[in-house]
C-alpha positions in Angstrom: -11.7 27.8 -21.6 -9.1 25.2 -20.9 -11.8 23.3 -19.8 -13.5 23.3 -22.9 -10.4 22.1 -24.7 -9.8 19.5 -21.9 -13.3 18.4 -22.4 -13.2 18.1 -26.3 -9.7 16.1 -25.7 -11.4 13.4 -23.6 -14.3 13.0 -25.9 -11.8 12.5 -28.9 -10.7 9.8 -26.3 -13.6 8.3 -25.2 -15.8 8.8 -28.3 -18.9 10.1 -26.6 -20.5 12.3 -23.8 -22.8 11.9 -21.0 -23.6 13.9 -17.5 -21.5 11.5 -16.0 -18.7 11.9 -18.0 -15.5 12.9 -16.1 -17.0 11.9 -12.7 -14.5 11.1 -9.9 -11.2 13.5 -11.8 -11.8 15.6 -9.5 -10.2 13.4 -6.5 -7.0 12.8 -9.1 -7.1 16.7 -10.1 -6.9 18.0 -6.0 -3.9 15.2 -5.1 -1.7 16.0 -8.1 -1.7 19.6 -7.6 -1.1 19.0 -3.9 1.5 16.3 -4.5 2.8 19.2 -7.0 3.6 21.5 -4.1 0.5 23.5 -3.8 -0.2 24.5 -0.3 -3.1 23.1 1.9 -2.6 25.8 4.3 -3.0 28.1 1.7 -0.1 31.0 0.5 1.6 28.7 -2.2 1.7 26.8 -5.2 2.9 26.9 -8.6 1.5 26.0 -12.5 4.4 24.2 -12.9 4.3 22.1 -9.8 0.4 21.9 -10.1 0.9 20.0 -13.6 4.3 18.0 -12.9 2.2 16.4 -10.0 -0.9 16.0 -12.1 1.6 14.2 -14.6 2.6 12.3 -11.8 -1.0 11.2 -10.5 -1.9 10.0 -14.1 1.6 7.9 -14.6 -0.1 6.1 -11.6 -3.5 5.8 -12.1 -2.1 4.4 -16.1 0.1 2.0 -13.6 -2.6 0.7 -12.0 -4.6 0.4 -14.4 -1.8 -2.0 -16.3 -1.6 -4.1 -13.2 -5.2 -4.4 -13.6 -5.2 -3.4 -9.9 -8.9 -3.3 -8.7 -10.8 0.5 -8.1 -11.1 0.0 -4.1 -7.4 -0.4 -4.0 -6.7 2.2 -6.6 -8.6 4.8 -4.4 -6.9 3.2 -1.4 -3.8 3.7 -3.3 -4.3 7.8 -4.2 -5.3 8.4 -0.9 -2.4 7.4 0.8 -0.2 9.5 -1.8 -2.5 12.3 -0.8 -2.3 11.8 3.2 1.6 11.3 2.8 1.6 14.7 0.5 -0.6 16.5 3.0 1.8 15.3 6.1 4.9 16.2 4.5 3.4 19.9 3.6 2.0 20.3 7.0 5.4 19.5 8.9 7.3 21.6 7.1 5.5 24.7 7.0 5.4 24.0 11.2 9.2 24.3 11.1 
């Protein structure tokens, strides 16, 4: 269901559908809901942190998009705030 209303939200955006539509939001959807606290080791996570750090993934892809940064270094970019997310998650549940 709330992927229906995400859906129609984007076509209101965009102005039209195809099967490609949406391709890649996947890789933005995983990091902010790990960069929100969710757990990679399983256990853990909240709504609340899930969408604070899905609010925080699209303030940078909007960012880089304004700096009219390129996508290579955009990916290069999201990937590092996921690796630095996953690090910081797996040292502390070690402790």
């Amino acid at each position: 269901m709330i992927i229906g209303c995400a859906s129609i939200v984007f076509l209101g955006r965009v102005g039209q559908a195809t099967s490609s539509t949406g391709t890649n939001f996947e890789f933005s959807a995983i990091t902010g809901c790990i960069v929100g606290g969710t757990s990679t080791l399983g256990g853990s996570g909240t709504i609340i942190g899930a969408i604070i750090g899905t609010i925080m993934m699209a303030s940078l892809d909007n960012g880089m998009s304004l700096l009219n940064l390129g996508t290579t270094y955009q990916y290069l970019i999201k990937g590092l705030v996921l690796l630095g997310a996953v690090a910081i998650d797996i040292s502390s549940k070690r402790k």
